[in-house]
C-alpha positions in Angstrom: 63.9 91.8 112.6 62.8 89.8 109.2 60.9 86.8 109.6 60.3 84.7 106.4 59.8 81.1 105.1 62.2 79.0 103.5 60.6 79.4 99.9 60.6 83.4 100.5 64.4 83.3 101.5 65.1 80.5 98.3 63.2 83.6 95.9 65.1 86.4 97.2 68.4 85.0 99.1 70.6 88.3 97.7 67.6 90.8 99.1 68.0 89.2 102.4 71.3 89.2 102.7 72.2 92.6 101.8 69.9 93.6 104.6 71.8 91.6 107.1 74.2 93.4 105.8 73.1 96.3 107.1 72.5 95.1 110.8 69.0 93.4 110.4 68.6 90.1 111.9 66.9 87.1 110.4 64.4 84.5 111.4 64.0 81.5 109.3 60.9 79.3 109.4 59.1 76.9 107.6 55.9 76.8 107.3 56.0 79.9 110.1 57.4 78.1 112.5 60.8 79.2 113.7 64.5 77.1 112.7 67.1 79.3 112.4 68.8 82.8 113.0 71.0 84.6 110.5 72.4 87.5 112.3 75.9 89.9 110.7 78.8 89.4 111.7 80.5 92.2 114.3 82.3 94.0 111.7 86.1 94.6 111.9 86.8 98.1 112.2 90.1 99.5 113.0 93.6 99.7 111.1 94.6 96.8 109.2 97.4 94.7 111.0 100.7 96.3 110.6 103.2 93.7 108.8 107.0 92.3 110.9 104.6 92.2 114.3 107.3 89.0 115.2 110.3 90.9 113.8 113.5 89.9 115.8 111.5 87.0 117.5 111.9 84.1 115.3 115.0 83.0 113.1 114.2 80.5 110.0 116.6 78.0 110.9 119.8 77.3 108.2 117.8 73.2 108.2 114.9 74.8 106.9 116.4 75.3 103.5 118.3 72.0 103.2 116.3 69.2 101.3 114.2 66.9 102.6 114.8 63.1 103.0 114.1 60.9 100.7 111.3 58.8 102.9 109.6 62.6 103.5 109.2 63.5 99.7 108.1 59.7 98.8 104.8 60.2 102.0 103.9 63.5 100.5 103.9 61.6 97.1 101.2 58.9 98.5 103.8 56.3 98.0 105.7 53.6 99.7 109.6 52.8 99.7 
């Protein structure tokens, strides 16, 4: 586990980082008194997420493609009727 001060972490923030990076966790302090913990992230291993997981499941409705009404596009626009 690294322990350093603000100022040391301020210096070398890349240094740090790339060592939590590797697994390391971090205390920060100031003035050697304990504030935070930076600690990784659980990494995400695995295959990546295989595309047309909903396939069949949802239709896109023929309304979707029709266009909006007039009182919809003028609210998206900020302004009033």
């Amino acid at each position: 586990m690294i322990k350093a001060n603000i100022h040391e972490i301020k210096a070398a923030f890349s240094k740090y980082l790339r060592e939590v990076e590797k697994g390391e966790r971090m205390i920060i302090c100031r003035r050697n008194v304990p504030l935070a913990e930076i600690k990784p992230l659980p990494s995400r291993k695995g295959s990546r997420r295989p595309l047309g997981l909903a396939k069949g499941k949802f239709q896109v409705p023929p309304e979707f493609f029709e266009p909006l009404p007039h009182d919809v596009i003028v609210s998206f626009k900020g302004e009033r009727e």
